[in-house]
mmCIF file of the N, C-alpha and C atoms, coordinates in Angstrom:
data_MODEL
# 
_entry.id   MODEL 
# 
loop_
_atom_site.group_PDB 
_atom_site.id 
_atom_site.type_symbol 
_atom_site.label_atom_id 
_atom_site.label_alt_id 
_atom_site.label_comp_id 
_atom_site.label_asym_id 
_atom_site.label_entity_id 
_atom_site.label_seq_id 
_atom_site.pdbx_PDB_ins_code 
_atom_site.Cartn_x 
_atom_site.Cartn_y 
_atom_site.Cartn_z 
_atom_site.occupancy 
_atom_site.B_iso_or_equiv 
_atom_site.pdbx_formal_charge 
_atom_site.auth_seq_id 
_atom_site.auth_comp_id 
_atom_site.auth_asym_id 
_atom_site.auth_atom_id 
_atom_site.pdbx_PDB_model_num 
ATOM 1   N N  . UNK A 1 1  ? -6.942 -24.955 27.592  1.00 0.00 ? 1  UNK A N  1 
ATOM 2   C CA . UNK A 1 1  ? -5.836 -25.361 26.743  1.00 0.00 ? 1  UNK A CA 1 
ATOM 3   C C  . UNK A 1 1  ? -5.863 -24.619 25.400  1.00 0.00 ? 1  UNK A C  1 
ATOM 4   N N  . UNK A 1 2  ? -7.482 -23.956 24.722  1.00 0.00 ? 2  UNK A N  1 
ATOM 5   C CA . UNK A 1 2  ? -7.201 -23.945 23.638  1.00 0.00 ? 2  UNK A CA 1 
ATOM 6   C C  . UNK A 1 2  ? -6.467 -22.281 23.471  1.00 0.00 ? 2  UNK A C  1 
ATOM 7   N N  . UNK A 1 3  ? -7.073 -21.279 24.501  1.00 0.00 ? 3  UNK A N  1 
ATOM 8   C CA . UNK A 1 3  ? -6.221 -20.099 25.120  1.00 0.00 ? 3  UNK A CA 1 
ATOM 9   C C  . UNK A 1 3  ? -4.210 -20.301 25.243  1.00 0.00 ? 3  UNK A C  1 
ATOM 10  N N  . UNK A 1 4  ? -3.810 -21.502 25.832  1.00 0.00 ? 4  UNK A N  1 
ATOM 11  C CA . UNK A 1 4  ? -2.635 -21.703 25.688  1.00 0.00 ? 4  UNK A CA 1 
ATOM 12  C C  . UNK A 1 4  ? -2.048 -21.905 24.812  1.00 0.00 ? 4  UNK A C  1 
ATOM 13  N N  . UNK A 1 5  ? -2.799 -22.973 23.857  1.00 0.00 ? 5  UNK A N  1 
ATOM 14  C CA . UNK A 1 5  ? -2.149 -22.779 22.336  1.00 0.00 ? 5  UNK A CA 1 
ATOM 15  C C  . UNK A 1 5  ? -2.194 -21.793 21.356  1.00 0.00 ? 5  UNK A C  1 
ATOM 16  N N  . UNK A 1 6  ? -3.190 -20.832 21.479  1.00 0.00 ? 6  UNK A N  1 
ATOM 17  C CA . UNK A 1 6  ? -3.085 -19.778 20.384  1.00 0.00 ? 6  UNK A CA 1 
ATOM 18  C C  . UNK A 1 6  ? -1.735 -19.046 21.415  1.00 0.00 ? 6  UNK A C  1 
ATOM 19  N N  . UNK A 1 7  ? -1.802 -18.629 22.576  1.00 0.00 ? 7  UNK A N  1 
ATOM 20  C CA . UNK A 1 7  ? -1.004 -17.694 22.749  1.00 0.00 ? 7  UNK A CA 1 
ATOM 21  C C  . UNK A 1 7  ? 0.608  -18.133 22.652  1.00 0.00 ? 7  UNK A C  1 
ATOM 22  N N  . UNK A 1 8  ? 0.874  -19.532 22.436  1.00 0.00 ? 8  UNK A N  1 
ATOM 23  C CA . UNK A 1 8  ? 1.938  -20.216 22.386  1.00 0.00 ? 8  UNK A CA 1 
ATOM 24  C C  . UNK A 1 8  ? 1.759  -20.157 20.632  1.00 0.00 ? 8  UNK A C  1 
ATOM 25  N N  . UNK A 1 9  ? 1.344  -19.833 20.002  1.00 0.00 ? 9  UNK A N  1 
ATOM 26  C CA . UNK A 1 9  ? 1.048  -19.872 18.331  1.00 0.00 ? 9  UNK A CA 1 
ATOM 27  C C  . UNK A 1 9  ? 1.516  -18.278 18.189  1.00 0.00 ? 9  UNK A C  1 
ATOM 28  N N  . UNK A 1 10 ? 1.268  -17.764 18.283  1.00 0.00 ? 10 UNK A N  1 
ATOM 29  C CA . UNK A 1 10 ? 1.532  -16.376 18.556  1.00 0.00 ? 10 UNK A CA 1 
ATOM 30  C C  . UNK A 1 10 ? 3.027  -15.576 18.799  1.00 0.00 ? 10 UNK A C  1 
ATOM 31  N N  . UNK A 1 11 ? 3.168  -16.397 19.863  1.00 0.00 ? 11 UNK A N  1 
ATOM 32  C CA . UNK A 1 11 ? 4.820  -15.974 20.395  1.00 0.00 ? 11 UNK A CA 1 
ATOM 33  C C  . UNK A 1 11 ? 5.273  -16.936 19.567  1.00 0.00 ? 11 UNK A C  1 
ATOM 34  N N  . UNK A 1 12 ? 4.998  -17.908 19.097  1.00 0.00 ? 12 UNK A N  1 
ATOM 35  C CA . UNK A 1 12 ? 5.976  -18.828 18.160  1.00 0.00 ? 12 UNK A CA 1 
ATOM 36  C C  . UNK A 1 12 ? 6.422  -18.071 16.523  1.00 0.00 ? 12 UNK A C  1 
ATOM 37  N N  . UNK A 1 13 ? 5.058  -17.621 16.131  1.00 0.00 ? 13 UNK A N  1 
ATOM 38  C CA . UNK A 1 13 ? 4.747  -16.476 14.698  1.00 0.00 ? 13 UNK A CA 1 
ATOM 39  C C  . UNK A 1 13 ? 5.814  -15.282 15.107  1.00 0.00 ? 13 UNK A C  1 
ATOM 40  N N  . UNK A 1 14 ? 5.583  -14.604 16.187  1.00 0.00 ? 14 UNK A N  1 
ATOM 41  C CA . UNK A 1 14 ? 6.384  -13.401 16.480  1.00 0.00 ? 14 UNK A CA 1 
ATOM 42  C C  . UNK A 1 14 ? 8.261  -13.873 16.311  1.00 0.00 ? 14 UNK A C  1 
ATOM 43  N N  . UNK A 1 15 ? 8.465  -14.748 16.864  1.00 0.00 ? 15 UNK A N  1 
ATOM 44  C CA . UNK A 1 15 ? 9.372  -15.483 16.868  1.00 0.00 ? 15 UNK A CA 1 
ATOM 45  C C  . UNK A 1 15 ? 10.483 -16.168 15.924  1.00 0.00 ? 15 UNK A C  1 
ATOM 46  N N  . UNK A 1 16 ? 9.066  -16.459 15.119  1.00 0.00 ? 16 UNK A N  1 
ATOM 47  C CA . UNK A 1 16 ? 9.973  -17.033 13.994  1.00 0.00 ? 16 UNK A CA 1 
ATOM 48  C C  . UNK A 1 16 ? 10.000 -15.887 12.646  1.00 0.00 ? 16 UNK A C  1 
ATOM 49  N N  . UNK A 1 17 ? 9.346  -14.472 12.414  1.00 0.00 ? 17 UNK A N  1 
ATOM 50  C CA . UNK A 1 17 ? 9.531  -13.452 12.090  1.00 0.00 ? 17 UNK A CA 1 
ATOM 51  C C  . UNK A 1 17 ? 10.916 -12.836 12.423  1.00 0.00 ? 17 UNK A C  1 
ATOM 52  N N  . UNK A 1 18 ? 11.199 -12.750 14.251  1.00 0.00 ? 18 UNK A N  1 
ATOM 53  C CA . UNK A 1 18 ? 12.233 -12.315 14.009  1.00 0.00 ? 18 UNK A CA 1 
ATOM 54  C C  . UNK A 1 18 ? 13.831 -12.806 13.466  1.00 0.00 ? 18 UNK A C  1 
ATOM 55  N N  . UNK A 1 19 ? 13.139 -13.915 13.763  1.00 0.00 ? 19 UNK A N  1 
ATOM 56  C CA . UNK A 1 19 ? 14.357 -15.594 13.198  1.00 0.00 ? 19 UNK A CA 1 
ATOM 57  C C  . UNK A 1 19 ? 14.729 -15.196 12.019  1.00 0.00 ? 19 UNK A C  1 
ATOM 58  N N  . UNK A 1 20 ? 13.771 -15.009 11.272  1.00 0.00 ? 20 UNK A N  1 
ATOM 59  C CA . UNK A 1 20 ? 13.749 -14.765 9.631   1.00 0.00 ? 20 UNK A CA 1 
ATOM 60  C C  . UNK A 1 20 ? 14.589 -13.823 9.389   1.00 0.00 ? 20 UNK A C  1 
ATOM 61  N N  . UNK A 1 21 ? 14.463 -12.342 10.282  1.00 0.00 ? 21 UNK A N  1 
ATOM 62  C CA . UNK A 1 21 ? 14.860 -10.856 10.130  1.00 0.00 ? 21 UNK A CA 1 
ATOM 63  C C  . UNK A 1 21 ? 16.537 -11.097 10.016  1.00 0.00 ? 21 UNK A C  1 
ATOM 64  N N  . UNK A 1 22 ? 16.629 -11.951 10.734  1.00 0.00 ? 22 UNK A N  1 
ATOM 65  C CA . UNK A 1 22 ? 17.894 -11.843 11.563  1.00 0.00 ? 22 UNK A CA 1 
ATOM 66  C C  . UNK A 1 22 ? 19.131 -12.843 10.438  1.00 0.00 ? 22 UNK A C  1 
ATOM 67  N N  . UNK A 1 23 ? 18.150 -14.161 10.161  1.00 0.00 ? 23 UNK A N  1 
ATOM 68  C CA . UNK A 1 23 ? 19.041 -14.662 9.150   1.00 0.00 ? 23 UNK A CA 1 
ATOM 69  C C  . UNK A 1 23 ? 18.812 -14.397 8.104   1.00 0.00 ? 23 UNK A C  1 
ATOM 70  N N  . UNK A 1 24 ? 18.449 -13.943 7.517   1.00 0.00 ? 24 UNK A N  1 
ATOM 71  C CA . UNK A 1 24 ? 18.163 -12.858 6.021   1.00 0.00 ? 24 UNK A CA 1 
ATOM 72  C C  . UNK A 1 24 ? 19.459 -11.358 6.246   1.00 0.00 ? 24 UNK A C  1 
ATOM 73  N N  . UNK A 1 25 ? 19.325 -11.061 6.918   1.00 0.00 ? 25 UNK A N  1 
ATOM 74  C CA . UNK A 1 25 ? 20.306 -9.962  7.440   1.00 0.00 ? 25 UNK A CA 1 
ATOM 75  C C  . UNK A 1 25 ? 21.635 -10.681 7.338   1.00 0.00 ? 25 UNK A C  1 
ATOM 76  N N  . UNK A 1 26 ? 21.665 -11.750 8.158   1.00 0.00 ? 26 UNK A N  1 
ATOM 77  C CA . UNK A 1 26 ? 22.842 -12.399 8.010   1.00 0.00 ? 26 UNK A CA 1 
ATOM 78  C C  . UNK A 1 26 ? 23.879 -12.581 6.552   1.00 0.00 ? 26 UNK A C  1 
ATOM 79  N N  . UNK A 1 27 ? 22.737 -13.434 6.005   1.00 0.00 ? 27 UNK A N  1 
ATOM 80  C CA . UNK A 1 27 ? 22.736 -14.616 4.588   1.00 0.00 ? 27 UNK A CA 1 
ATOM 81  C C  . UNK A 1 27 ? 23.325 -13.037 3.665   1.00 0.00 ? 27 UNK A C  1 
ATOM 82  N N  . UNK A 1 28 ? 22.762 -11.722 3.544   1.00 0.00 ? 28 UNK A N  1 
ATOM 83  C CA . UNK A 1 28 ? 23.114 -10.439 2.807   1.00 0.00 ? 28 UNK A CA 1 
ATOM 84  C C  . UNK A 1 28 ? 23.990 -10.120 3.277   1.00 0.00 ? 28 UNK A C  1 
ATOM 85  N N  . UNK A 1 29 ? 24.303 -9.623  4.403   1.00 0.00 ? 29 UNK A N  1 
ATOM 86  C CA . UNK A 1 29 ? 25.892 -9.158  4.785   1.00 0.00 ? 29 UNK A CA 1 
ATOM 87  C C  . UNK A 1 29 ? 27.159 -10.690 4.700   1.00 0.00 ? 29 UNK A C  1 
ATOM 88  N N  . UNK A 1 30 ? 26.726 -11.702 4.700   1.00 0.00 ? 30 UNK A N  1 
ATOM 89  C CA . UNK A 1 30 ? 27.805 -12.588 4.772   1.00 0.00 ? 30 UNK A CA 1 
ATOM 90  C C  . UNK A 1 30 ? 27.711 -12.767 2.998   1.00 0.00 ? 30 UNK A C  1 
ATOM 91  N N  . UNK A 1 31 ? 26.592 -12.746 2.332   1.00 0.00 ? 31 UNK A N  1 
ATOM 92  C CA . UNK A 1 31 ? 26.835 -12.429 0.829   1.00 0.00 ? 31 UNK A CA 1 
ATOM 93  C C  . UNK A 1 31 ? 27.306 -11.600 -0.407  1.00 0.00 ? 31 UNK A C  1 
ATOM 94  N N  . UNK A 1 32 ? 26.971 -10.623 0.279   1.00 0.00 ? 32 UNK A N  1 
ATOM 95  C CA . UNK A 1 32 ? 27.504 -9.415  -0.674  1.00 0.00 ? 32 UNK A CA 1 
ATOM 96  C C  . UNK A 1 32 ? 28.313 -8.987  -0.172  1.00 0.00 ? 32 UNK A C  1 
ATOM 97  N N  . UNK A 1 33 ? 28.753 -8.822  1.299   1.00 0.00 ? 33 UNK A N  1 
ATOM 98  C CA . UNK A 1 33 ? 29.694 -7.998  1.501   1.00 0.00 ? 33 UNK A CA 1 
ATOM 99  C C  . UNK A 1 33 ? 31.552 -8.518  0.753   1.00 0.00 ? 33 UNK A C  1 
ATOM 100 N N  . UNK A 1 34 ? 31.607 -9.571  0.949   1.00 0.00 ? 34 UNK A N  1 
ATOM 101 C CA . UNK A 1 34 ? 32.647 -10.352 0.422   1.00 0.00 ? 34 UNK A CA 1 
ATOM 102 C C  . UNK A 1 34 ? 32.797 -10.052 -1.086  1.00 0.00 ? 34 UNK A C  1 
ATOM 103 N N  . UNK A 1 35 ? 31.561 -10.231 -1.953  1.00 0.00 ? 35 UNK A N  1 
ATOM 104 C CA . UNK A 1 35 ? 31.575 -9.840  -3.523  1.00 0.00 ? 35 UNK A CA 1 
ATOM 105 C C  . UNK A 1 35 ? 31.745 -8.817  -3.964  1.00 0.00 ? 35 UNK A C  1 
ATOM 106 N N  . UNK A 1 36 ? 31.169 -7.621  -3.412  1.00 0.00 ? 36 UNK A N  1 
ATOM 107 C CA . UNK A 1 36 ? 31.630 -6.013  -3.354  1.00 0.00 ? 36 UNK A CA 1 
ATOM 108 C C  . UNK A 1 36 ? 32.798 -5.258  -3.014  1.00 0.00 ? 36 UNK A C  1 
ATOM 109 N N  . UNK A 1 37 ? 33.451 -6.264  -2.115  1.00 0.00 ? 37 UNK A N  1 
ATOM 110 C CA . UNK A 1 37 ? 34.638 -5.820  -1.540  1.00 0.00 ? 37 UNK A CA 1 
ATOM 111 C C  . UNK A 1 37 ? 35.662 -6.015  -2.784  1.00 0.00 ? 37 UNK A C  1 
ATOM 112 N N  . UNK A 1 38 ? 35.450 -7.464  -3.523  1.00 0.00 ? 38 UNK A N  1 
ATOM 113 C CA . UNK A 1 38 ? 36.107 -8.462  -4.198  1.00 0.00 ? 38 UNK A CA 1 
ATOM 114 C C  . UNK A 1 38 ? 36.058 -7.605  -5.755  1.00 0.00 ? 38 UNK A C  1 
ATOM 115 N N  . UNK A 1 39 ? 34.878 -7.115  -6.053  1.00 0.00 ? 39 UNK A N  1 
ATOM 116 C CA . UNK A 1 39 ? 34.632 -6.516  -7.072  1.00 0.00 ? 39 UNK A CA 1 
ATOM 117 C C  . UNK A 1 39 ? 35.306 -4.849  -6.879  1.00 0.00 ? 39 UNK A C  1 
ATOM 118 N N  . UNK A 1 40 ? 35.293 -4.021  -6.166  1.00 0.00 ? 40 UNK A N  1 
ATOM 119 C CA . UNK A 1 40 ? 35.759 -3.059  -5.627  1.00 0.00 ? 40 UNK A CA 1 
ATOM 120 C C  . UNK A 1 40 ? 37.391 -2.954  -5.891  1.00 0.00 ? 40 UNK A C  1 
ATOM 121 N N  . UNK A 1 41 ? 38.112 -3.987  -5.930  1.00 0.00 ? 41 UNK A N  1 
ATOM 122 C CA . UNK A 1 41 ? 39.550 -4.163  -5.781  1.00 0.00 ? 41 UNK A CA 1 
ATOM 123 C C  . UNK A 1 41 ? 39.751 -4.520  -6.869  1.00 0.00 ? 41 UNK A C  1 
ATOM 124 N N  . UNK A 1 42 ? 39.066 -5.487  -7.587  1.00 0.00 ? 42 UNK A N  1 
ATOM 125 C CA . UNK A 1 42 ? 39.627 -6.172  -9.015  1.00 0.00 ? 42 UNK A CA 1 
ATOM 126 C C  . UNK A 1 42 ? 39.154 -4.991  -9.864  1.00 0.00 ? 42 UNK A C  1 
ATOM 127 N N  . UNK A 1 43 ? 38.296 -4.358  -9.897  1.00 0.00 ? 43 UNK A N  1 
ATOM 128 C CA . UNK A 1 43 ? 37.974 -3.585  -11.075 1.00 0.00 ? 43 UNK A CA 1 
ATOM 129 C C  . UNK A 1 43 ? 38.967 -2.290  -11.707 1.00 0.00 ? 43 UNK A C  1 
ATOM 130 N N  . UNK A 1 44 ? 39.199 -2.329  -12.328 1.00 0.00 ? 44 UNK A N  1 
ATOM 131 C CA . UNK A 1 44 ? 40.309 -1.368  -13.357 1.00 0.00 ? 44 UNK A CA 1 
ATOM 132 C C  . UNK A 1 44 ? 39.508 0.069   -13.213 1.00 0.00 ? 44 UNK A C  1 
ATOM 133 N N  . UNK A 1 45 ? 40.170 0.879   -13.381 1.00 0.00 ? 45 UNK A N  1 
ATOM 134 C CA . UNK A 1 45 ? 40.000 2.306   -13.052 1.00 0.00 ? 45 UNK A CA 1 
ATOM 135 C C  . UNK A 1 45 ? 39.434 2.766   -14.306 1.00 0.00 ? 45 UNK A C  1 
ATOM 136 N N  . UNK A 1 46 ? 38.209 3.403   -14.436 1.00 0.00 ? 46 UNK A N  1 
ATOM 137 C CA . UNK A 1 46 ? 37.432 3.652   -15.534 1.00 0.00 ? 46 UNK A CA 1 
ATOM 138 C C  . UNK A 1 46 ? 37.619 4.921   -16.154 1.00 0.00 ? 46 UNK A C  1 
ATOM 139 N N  . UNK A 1 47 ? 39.343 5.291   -16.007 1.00 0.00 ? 47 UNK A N  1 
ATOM 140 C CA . UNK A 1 47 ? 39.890 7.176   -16.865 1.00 0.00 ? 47 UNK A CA 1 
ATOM 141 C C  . UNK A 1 47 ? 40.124 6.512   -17.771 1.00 0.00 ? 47 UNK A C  1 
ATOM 142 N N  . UNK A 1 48 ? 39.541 7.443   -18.843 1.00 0.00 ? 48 UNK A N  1 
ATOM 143 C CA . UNK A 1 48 ? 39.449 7.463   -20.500 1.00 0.00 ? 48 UNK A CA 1 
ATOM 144 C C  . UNK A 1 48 ? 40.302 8.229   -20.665 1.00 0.00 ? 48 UNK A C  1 
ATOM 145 N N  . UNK A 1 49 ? 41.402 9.189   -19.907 1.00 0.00 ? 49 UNK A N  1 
ATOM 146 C CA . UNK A 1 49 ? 42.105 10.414  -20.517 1.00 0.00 ? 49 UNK A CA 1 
ATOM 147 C C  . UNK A 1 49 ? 41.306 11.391  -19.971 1.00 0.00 ? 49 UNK A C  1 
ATOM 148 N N  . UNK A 1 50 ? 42.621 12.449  -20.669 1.00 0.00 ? 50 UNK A N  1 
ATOM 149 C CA . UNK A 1 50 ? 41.772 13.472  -20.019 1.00 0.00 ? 50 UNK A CA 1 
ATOM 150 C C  . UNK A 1 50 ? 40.500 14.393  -21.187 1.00 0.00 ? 50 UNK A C  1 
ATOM 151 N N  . UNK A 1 51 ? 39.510 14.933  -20.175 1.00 0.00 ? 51 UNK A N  1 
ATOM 152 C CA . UNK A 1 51 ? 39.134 15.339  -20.846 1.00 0.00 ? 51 UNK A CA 1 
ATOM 153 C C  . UNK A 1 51 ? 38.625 16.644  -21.174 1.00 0.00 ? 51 UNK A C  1 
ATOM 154 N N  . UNK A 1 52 ? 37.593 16.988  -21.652 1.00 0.00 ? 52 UNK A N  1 
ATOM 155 C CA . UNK A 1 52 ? 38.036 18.812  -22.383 1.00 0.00 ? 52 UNK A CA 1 
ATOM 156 C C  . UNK A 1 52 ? 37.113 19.520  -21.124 1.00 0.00 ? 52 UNK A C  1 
ATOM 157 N N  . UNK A 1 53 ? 37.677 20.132  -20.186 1.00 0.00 ? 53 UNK A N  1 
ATOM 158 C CA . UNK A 1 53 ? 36.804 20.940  -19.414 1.00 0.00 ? 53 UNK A CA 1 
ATOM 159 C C  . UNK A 1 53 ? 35.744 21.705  -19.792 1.00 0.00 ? 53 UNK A C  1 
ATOM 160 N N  . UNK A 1 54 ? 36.123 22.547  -21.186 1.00 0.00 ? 54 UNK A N  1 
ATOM 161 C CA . UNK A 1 54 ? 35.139 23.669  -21.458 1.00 0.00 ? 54 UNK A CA 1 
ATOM 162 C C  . UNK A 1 54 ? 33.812 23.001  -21.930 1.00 0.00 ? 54 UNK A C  1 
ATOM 163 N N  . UNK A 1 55 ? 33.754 21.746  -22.192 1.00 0.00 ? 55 UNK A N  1 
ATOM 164 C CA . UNK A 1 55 ? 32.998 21.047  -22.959 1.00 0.00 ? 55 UNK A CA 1 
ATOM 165 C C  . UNK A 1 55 ? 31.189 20.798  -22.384 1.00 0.00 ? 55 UNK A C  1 
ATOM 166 N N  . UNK A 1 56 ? 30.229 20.808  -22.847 1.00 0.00 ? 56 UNK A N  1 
ATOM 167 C CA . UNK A 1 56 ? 29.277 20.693  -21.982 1.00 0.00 ? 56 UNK A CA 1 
ATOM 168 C C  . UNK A 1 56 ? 28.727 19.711  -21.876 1.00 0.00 ? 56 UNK A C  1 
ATOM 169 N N  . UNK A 1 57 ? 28.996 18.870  -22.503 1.00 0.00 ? 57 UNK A N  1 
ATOM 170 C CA . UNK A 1 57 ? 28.345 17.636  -22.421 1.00 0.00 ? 57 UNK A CA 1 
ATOM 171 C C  . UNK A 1 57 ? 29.544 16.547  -22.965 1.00 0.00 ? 57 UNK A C  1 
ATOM 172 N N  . UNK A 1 58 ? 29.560 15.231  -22.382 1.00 0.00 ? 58 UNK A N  1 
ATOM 173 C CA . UNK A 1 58 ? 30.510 14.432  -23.323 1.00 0.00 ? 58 UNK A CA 1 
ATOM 174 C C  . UNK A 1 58 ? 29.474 12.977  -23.612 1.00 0.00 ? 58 UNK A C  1 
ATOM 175 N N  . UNK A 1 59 ? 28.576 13.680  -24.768 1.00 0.00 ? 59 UNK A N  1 
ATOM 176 C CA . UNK A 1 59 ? 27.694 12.780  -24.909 1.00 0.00 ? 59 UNK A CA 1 
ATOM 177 C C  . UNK A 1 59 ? 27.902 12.728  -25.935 1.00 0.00 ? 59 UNK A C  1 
ATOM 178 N N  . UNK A 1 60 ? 27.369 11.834  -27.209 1.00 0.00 ? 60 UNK A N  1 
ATOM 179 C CA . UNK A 1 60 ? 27.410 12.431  -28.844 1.00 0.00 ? 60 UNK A CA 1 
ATOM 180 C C  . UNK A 1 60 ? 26.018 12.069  -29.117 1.00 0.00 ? 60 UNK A C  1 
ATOM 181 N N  . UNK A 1 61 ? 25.912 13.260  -29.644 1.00 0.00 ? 61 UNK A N  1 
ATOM 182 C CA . UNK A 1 61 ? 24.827 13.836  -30.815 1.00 0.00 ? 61 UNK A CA 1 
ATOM 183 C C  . UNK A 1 61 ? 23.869 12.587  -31.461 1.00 0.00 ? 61 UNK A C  1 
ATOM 184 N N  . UNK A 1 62 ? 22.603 12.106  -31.333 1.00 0.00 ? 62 UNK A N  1 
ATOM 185 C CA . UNK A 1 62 ? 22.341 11.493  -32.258 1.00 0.00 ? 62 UNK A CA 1 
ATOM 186 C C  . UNK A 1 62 ? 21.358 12.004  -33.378 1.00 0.00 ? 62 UNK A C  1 
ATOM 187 N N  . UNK A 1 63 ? 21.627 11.626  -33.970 1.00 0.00 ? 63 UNK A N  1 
ATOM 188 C CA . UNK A 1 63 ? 20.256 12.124  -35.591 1.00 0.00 ? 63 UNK A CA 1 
ATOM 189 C C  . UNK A 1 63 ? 18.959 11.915  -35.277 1.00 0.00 ? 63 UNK A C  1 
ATOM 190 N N  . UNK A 1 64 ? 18.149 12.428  -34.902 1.00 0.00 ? 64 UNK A N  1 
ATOM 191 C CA . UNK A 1 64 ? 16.344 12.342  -34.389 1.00 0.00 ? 64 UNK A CA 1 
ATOM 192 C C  . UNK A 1 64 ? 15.997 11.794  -36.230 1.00 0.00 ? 64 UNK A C  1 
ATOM 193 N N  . UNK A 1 65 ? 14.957 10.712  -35.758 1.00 0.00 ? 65 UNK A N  1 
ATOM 194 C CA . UNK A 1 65 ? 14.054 10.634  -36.909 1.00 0.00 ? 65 UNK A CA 1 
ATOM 195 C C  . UNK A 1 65 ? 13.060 11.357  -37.109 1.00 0.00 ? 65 UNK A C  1 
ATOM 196 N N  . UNK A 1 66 ? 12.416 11.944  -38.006 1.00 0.00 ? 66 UNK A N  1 
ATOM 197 C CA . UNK A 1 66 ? 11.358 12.974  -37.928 1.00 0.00 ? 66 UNK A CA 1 
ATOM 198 C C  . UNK A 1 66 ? 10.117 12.028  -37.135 1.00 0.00 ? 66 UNK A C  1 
ATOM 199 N N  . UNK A 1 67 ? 9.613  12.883  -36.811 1.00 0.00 ? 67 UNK A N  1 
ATOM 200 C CA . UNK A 1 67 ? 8.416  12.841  -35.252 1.00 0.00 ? 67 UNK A CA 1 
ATOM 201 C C  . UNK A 1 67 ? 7.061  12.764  -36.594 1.00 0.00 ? 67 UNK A C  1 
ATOM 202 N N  . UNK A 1 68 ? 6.698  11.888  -37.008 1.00 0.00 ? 68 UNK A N  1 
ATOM 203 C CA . UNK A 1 68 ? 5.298  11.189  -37.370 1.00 0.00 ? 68 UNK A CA 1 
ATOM 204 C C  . UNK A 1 68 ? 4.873  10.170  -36.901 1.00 0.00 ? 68 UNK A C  1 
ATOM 205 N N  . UNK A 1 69 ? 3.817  9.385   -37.625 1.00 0.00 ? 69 UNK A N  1 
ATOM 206 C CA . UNK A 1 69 ? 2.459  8.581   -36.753 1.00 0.00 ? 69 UNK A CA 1 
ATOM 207 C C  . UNK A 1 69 ? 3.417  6.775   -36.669 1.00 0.00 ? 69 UNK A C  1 
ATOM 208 N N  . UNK A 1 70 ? 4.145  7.200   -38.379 1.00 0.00 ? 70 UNK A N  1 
ATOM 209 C CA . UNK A 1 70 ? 4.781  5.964   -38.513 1.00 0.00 ? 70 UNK A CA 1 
ATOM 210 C C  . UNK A 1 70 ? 5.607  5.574   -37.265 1.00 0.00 ? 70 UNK A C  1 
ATOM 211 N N  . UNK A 1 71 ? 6.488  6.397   -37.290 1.00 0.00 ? 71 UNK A N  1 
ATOM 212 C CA . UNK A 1 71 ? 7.062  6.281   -36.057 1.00 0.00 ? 71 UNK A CA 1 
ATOM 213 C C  . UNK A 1 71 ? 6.647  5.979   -34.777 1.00 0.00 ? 71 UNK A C  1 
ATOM 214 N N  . UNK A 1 72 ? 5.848  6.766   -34.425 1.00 0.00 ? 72 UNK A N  1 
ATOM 215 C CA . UNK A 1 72 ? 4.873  6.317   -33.415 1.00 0.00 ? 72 UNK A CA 1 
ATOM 216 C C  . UNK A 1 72 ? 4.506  4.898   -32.754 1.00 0.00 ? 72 UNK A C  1 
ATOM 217 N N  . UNK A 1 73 ? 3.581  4.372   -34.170 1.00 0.00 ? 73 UNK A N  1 
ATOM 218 C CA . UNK A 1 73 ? 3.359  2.910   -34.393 1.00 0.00 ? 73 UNK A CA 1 
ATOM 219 C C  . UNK A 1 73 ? 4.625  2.238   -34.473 1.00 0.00 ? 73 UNK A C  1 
ATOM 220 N N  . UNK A 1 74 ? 5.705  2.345   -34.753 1.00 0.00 ? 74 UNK A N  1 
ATOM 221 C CA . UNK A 1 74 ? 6.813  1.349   -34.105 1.00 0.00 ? 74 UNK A CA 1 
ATOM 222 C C  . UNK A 1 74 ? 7.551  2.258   -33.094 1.00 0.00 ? 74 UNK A C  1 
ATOM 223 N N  . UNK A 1 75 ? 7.398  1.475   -31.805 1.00 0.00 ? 75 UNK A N  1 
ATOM 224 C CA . UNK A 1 75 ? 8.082  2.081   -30.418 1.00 0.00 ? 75 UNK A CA 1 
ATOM 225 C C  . UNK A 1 75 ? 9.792  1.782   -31.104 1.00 0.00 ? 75 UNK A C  1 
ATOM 226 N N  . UNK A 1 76 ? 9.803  0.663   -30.933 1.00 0.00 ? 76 UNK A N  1 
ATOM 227 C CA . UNK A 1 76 ? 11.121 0.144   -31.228 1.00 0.00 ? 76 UNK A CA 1 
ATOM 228 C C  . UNK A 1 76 ? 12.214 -0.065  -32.406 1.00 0.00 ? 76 UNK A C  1 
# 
């Protein structure tokens, strides 16, 4: 008997692993897919205008603080 119960412990573990796989898979596609779709449609179109082709970057410039210890000692 005690051969029958591990191997019935076993296929039960294997079992309820794939149980898990399967409704976890589920619970994400029946979750997000609906919110992404939802978010996808409501969201407003993110053109600023047009802008300057020749340009190389459309970042702006910031002012570096000079590079000493002070600095250093505060990260932030």
């Amino acid at each position: 008997m005690t051969s029958l119960w591990r191997g019935w412990k076993s296929f039960a573990h294997g079992l309820i692993k794939g149980q898990n796989w399967l409704l976890m898979a589920i619970a994400y596609v029946v979750a997000l897919g609906p919110v992404s779709i939802f978010i996808k449609l409501s969201r407003r179109k993110l053109d600023r205008g047009p802008a300057d082709p020749d340009a190389k970057t459309y970042g702006l410039s910031v002012a570096q603080a000079p590079m000493d210890v002070r600095r250093a000692q505060r990260q932030f």
